[in-house]
N, CA, C and O atoms as a MOPAC input file, in Angstrom:
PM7 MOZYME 1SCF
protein

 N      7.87300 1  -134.71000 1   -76.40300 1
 C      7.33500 1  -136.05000 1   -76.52100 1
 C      8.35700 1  -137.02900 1   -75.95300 1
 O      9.53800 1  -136.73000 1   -76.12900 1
 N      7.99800 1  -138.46900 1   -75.11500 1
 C      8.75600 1  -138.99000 1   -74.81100 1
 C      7.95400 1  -139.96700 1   -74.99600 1
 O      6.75700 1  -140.02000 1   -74.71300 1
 N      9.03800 1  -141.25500 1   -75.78500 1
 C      8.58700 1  -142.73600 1   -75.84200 1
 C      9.83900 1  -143.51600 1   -74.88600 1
 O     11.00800 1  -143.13500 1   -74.82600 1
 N      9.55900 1  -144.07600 1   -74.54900 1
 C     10.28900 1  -145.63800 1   -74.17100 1
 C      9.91800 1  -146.55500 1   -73.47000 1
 O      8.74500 1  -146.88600 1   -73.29300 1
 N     10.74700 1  -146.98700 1   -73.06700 1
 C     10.58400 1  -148.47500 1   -72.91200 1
 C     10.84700 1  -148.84400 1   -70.78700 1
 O     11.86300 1  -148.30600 1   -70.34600 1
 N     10.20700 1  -149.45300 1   -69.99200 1
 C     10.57100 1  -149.38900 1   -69.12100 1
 C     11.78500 1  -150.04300 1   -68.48400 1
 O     12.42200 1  -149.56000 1   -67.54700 1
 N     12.09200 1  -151.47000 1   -69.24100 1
 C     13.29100 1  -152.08600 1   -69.15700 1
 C     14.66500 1  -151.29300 1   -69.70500 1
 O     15.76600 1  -151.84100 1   -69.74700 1
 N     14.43700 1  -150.05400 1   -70.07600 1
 C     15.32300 1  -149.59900 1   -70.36800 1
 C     16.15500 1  -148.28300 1   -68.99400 1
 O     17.19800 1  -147.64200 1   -68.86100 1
 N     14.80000 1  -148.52000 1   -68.23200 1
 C     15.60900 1  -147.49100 1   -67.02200 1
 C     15.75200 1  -148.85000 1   -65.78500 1
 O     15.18400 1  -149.94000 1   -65.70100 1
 N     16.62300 1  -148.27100 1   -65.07000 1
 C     17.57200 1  -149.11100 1   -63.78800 1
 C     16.77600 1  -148.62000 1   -62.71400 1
 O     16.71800 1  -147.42300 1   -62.43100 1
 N     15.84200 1  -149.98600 1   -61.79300 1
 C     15.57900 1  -149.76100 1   -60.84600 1
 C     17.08900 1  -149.45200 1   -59.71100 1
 O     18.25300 1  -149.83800 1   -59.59600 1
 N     16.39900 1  -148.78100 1   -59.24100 1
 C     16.62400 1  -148.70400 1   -57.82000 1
 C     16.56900 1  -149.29800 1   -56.22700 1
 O     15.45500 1  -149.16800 1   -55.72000 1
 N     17.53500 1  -149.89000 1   -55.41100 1
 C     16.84800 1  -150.97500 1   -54.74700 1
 C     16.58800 1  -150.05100 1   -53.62500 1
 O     17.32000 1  -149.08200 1   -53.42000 1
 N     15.41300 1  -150.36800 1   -52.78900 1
 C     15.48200 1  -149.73700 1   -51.21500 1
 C     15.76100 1  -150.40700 1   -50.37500 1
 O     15.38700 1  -151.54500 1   -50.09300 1
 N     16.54500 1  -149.64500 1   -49.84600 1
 C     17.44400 1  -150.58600 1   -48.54900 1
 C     17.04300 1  -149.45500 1   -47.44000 1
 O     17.00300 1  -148.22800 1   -47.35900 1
 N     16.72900 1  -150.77200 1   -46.51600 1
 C     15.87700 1  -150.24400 1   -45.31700 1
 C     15.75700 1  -151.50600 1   -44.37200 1
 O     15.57600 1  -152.53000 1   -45.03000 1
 N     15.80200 1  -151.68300 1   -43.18400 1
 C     15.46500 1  -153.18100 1   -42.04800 1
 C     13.74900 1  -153.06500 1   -42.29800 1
 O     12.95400 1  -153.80500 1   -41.72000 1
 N     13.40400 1  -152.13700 1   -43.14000 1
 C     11.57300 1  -152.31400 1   -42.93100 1
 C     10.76600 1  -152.49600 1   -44.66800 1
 O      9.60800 1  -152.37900 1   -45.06900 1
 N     11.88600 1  -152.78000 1   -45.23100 1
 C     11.48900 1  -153.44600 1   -46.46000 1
 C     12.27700 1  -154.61600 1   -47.02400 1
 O     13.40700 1  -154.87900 1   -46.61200 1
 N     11.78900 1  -155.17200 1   -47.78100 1
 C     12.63100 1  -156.30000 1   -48.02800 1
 C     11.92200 1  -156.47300 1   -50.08000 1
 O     10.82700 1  -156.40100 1   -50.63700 1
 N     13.21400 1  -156.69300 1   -50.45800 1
 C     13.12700 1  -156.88000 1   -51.73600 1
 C     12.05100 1  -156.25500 1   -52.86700 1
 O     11.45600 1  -156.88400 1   -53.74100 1
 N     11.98200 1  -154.65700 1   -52.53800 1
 C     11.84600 1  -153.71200 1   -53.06800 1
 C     12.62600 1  -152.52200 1   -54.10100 1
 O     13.77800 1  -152.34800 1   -53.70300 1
 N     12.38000 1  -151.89000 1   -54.99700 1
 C     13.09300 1  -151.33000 1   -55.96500 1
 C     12.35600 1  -150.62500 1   -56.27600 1
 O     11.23100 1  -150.74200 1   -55.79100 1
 N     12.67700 1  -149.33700 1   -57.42300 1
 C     11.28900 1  -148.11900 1   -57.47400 1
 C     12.53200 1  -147.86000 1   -58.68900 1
 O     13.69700 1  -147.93500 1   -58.29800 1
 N     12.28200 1  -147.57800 1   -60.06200 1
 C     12.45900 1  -146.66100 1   -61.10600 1
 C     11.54100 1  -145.22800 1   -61.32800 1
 O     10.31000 1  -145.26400 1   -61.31500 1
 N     12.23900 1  -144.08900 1   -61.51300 1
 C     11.28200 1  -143.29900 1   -62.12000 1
 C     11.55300 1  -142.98000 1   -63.72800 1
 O     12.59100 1  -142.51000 1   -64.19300 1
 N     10.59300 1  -143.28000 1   -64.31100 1
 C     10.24800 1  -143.05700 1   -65.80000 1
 C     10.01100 1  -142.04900 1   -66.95100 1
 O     10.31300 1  -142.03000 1   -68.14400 1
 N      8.97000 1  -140.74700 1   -65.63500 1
 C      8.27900 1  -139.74300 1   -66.07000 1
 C      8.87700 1  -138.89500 1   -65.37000 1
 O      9.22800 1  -139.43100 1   -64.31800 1
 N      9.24400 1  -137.58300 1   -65.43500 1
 C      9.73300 1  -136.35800 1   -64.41600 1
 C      9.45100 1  -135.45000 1   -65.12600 1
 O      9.03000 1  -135.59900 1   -66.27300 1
 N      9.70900 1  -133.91500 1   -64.34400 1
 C     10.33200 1  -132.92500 1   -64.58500 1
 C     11.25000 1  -133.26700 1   -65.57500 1
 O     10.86600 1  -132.63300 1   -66.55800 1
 N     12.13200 1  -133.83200 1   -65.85000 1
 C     13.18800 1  -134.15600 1   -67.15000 1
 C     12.90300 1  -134.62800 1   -67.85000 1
 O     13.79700 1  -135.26400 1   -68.40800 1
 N     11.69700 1  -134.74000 1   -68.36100 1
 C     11.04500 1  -135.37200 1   -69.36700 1
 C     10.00100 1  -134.46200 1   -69.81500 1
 O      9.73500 1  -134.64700 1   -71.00300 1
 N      9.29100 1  -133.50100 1   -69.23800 1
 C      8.58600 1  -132.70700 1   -69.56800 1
 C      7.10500 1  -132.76700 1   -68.41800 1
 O      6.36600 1  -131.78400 1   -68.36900 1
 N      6.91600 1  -133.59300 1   -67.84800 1
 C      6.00100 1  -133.54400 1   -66.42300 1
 C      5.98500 1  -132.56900 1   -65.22000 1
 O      6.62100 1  -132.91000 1   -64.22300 1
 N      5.64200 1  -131.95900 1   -65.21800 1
 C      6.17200 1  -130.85500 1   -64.72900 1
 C      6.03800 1  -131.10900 1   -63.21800 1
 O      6.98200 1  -131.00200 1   -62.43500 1
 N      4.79000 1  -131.45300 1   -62.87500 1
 C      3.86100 1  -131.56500 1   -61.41200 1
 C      3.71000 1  -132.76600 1   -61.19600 1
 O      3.08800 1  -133.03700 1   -60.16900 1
 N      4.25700 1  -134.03500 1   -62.14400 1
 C      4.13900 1  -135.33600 1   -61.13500 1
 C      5.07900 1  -136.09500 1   -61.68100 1
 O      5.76300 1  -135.73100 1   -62.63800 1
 N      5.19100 1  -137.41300 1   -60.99900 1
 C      6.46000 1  -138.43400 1   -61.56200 1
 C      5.32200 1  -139.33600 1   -61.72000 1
 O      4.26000 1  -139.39900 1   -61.10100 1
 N      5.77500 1  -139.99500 1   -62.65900 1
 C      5.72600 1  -141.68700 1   -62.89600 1
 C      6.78000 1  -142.35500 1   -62.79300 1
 O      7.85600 1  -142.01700 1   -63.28700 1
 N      6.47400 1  -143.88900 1   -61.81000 1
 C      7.66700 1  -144.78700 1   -61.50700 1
 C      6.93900 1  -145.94300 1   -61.41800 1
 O      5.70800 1  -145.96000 1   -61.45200 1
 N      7.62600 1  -146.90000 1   -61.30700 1
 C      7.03300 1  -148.22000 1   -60.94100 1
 C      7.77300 1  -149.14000 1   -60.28100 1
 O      8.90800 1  -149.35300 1   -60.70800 1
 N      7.31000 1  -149.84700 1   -59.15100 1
 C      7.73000 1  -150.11100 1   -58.13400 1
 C      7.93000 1  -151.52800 1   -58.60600 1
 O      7.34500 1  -152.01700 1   -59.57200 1
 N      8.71600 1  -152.08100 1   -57.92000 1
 C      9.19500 1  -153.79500 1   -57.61200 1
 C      9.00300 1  -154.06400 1   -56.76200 1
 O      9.34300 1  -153.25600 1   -55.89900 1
 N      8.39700 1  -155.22800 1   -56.32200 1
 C      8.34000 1  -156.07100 1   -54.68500 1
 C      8.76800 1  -157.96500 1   -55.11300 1
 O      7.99200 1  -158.75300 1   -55.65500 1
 N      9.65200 1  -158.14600 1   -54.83300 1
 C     10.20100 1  -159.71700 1   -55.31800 1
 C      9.26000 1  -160.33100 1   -54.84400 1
 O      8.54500 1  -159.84600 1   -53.96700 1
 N      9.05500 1  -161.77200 1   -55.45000 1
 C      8.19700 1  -162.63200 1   -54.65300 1
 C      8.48900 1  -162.59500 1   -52.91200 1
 O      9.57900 1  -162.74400 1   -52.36100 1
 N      7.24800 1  -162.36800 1   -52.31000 1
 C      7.27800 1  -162.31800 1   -50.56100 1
 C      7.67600 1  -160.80300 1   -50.18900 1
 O      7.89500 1  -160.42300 1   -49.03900 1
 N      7.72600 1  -160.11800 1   -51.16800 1
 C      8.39800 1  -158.68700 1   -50.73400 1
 C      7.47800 1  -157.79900 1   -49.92100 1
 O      6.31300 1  -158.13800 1   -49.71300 1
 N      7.86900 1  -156.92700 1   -49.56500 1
 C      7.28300 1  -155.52200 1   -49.17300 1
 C      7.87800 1  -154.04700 1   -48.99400 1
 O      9.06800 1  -153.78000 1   -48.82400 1
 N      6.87900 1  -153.19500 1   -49.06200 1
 C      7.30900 1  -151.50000 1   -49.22300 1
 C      7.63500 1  -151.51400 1   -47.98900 1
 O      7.77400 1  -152.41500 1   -47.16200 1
 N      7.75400 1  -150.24000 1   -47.96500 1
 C      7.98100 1  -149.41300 1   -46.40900 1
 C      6.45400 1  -149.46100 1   -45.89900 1
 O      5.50500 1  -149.44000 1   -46.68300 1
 N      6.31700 1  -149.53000 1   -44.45500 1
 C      4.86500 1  -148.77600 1   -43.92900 1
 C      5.13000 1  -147.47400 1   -43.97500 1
 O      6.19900 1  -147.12500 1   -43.47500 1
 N      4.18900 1  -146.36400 1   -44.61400 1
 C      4.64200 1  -145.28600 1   -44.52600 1
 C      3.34200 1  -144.69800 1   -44.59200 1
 O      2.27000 1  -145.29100 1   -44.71100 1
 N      3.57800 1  -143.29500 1   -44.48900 1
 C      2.54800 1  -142.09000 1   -44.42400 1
 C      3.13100 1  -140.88000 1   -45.21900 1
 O      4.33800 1  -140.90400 1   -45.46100 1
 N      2.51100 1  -140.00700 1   -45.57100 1
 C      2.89100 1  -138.76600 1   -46.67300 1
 C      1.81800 1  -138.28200 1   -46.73800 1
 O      0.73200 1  -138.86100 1   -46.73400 1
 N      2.16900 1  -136.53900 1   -46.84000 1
 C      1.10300 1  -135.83200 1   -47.17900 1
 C      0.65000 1  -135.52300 1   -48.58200 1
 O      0.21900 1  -134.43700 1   -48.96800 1
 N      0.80900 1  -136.66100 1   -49.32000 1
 C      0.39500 1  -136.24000 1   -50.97300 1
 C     -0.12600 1  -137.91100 1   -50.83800 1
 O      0.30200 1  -138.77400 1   -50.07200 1
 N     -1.42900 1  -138.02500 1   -52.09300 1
 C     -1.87500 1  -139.44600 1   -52.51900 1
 C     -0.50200 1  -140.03200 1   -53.66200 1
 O      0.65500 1  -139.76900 1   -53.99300 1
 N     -1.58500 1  -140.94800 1   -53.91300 1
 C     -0.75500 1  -141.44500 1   -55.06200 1
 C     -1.97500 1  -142.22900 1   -55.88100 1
 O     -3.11300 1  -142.43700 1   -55.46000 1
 N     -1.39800 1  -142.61600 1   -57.20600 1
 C     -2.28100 1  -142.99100 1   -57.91500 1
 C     -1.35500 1  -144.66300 1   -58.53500 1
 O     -0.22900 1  -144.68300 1   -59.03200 1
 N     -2.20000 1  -145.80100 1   -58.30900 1
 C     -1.51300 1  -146.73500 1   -59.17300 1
 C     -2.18500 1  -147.58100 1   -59.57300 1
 O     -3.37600 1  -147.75100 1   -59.31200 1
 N     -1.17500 1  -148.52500 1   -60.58900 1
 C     -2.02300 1  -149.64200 1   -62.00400 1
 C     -1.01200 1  -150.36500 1   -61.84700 1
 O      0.14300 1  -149.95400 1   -61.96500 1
 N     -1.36100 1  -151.60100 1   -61.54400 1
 C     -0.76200 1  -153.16200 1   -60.94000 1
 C     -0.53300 1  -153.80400 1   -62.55700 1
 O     -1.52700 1  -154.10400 1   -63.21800 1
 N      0.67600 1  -153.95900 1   -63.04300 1
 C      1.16000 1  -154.58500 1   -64.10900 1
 C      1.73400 1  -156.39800 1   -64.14200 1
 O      1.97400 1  -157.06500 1   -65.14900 1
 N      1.83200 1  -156.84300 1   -62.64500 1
 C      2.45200 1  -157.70800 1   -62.56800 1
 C      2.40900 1  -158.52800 1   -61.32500 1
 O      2.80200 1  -158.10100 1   -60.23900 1
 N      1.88500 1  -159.79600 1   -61.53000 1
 C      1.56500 1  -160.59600 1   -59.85400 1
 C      0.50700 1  -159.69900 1   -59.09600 1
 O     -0.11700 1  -158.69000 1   -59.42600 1
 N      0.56100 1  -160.57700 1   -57.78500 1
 C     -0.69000 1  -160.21300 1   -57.13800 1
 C      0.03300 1  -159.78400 1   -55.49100 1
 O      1.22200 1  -159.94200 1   -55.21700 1
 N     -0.66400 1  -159.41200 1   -54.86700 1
 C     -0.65600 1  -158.95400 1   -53.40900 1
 C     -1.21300 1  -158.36400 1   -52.71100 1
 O     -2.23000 1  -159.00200 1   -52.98500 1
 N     -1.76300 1  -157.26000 1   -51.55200 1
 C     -2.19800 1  -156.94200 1   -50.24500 1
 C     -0.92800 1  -155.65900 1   -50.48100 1
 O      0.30000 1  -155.59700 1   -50.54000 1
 N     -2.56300 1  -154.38600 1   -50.59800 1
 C     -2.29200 1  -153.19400 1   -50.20200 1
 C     -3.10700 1  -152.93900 1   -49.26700 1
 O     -4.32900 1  -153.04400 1   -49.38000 1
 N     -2.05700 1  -152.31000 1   -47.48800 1
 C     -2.30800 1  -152.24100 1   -46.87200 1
 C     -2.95600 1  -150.80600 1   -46.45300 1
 O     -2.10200 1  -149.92000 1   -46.43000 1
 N     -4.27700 1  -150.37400 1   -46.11500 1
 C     -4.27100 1  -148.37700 1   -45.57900 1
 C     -4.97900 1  -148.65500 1   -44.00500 1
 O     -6.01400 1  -149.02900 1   -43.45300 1
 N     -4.34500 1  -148.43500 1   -43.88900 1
 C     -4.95300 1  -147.78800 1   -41.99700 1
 C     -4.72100 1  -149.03000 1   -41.42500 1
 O     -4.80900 1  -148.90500 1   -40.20300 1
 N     -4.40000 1  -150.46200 1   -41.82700 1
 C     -4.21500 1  -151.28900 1   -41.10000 1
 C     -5.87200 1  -152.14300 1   -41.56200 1
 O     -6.60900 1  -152.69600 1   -40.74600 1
 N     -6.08400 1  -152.04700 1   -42.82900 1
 C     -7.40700 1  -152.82300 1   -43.88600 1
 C     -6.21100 1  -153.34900 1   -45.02900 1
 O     -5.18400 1  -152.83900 1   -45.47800 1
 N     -6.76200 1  -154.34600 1   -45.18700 1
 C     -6.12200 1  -155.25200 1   -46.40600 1
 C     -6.81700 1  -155.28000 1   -47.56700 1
 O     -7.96600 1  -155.70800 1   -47.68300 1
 N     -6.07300 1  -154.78500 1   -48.51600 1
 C     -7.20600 1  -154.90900 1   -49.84100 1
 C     -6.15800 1  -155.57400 1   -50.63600 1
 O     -5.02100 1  -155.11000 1   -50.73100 1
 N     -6.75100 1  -157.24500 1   -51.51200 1
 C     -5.96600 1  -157.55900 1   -52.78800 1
 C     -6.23700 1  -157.08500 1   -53.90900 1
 O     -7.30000 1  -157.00800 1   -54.52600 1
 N     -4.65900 1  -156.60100 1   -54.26400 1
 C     -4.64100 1  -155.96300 1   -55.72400 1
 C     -4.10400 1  -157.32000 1   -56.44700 1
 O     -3.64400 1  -158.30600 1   -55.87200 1
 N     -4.28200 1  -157.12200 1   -57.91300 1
 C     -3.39200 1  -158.18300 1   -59.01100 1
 C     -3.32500 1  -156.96900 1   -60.15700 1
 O     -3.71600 1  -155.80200 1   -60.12300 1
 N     -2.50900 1  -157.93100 1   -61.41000 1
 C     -2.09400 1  -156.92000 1   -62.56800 1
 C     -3.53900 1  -157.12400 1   -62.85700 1
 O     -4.36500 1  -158.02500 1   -62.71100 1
 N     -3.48100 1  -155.27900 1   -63.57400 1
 C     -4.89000 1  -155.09100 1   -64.45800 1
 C     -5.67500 1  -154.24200 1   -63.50000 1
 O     -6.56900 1  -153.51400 1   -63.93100 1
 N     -5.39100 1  -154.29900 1   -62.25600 1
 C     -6.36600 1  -153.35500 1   -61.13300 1
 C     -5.59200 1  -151.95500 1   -60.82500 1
 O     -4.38800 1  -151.85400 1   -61.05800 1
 N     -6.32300 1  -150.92900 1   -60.31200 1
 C     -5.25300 1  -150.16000 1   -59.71100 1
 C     -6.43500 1  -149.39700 1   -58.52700 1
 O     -7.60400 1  -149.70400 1   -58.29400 1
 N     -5.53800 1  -148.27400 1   -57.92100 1
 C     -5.91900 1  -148.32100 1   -57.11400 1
 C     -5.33200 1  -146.90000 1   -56.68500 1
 O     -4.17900 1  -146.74200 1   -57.08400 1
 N     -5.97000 1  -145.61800 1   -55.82000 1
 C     -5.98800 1  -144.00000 1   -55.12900 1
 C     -5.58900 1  -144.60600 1   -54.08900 1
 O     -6.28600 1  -145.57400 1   -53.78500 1
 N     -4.10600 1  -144.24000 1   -52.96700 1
 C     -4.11700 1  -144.41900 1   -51.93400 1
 C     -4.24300 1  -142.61700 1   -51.49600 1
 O     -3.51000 1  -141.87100 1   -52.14500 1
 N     -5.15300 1  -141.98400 1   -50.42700 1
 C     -4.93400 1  -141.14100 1   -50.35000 1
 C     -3.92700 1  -140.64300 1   -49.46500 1
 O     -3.24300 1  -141.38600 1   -48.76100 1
 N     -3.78900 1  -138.93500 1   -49.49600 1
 C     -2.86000 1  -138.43700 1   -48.77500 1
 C     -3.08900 1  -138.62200 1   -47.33300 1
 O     -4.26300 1  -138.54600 1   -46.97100 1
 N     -1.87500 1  -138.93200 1   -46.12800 1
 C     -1.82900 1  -138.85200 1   -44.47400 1
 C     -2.50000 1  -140.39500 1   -44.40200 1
 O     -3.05600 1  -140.46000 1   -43.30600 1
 N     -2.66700 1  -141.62000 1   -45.10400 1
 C     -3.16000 1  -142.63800 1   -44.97100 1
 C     -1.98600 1  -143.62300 1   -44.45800 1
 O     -1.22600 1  -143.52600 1   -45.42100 1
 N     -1.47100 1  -144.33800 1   -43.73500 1
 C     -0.59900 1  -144.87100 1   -43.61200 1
 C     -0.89900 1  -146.41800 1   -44.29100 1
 O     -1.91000 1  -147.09600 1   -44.10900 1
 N      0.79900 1  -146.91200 1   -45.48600 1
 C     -0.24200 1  -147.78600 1   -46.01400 1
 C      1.06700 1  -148.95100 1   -46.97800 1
 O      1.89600 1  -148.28500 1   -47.59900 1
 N      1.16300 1  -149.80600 1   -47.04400 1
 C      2.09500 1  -150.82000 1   -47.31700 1
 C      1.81900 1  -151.90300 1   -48.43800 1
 O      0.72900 1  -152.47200 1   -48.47100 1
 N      2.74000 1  -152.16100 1   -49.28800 1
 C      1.99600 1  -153.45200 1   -50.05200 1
 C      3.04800 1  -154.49300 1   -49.58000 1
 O      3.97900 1  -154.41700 1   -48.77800 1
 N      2.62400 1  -155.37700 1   -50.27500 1
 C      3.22300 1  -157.15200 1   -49.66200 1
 C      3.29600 1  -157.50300 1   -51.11000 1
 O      3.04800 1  -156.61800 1   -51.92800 1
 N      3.59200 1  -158.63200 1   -51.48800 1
 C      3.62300 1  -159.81200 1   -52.79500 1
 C      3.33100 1  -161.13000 1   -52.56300 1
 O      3.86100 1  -161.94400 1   -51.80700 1
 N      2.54600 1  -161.21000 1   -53.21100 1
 C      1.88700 1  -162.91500 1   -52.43100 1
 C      1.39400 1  -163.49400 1   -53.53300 1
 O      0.27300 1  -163.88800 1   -53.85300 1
 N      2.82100 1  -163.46500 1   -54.24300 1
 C      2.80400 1  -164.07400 1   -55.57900 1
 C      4.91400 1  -164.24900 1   -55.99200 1
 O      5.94000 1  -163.61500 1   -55.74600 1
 N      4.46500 1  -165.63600 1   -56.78900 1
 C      6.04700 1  -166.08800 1   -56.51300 1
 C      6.29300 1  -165.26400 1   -58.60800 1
 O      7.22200 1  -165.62200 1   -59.33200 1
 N      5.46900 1  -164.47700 1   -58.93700 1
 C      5.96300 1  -163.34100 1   -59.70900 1
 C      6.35900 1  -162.10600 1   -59.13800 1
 O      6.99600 1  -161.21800 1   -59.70400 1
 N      5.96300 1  -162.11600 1   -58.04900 1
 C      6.30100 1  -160.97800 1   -57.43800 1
 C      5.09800 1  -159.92700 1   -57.39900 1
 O      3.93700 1  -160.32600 1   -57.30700 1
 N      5.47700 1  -158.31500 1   -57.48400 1
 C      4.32400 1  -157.60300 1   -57.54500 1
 C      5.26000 1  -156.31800 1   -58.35200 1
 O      6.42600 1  -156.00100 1   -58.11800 1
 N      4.44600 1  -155.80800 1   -59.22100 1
 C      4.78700 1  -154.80000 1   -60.16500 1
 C      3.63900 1  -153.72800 1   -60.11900 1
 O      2.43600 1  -153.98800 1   -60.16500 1
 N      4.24800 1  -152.38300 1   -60.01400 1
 C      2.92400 1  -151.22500 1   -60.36100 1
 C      3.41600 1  -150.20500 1   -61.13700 1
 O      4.55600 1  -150.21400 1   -61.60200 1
 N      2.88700 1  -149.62300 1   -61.24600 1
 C      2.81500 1  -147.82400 1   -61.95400 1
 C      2.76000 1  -147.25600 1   -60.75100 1
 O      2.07500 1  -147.99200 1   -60.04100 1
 N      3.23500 1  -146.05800 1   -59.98500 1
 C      3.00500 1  -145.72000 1   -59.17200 1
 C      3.08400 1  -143.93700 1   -59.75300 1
 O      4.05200 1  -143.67200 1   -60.46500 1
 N      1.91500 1  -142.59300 1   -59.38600 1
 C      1.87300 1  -141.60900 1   -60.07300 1
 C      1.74600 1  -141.21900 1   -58.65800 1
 O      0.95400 1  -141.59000 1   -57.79100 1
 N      3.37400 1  -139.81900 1   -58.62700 1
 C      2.74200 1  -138.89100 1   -57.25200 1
 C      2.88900 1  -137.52800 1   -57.46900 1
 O      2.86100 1  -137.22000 1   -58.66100 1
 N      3.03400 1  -136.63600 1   -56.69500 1
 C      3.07100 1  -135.05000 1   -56.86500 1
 C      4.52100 1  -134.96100 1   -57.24500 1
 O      5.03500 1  -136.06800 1   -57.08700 1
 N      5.09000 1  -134.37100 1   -57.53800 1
 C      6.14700 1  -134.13200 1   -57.62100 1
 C      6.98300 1  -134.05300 1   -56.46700 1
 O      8.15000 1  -134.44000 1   -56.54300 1
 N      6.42600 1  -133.50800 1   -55.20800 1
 C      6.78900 1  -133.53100 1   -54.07100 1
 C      7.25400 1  -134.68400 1   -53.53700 1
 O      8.30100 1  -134.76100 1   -52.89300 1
 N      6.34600 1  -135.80200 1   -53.83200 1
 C      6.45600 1  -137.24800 1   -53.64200 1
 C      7.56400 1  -138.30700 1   -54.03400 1
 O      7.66600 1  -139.50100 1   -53.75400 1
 N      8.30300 1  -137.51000 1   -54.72900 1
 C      9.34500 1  -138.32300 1   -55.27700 1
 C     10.56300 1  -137.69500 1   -55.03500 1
 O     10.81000 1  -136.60100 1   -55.54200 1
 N     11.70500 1  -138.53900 1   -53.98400 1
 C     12.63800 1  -138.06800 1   -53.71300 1
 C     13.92700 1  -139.04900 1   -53.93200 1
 O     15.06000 1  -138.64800 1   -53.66500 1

C-alpha cells in the first residue's frame, strides 16, 4: 500500500532548447509496487511547453491545474483541470500553458515510458 502526498516528491526540471519551463515527478513505480506502469505529473510554468515528441507506448492523463493546448499530429485540442485525455502510441504530440497558473497533469505510461 502506498499513500502520499505529491508535494512531497521533487520535480524534476527538463532541460532541453525545445522545452521551456517544464518539470515531470514520478510518484508511482516499480518501487512502490506498480509493476507495468508509472504515475508522474508533469509541470509546464505559465507560457510553458513539453518536448514535441513521439513514442511507441500511449499515455493516459488528468489535468489538475490551469489550462492549455495539447498538441497530436499537428490538431490542437484545449485541455483545463478536471479533463483528461489518451494520447496514443507513434502520435507525435506537445502541450503548451496558456494560463498564468500554469498547466499541471497526471501523466500514466508503460513502464517502458518512463526514463
Amino acid at each position: 500500500m502506498i499513500i502520499g502526498h505529491k508535494d512531497n516528491v521533487e520535480f524534476v526540471i527538463q532541460n532541453a532548447p525545445t522545452v521551456k519551463g517544464a518539470a515531470m515527478k514520478k510518484v508511482i513505480g516499480a518501487e512502490e509496487g506498480w509493476e507495468d506502469y508509472v504515475m508522474r505529473i508533469v509541470k509546464l510554468e505559465p507560457f510553458g511547453y513539453s518536448f514535441d515528441h513521439e513514442h511507441p507506448w500511449p499515455h493516459i492523463n488528468y489535468y489538475i491545474l490551469g489550462e492549455g493546448v495539447l498538441t497530436i499530429e499537428g490538431e490542437e485540442f484545449p485541455v483545463k483541470e478536471g479533463g483528461y485525455s489518451l494520447v496514443p502510441a507513434n502520435k507525435r504530440h506537445q502541450w503548451r500553458s496558456h494560463s498564468d497558473k500554469g498547466l499541471e497533469f497526471i501523466c500514466i505510461v508503460p513502464k517502458e515510458g518512463h526514463k
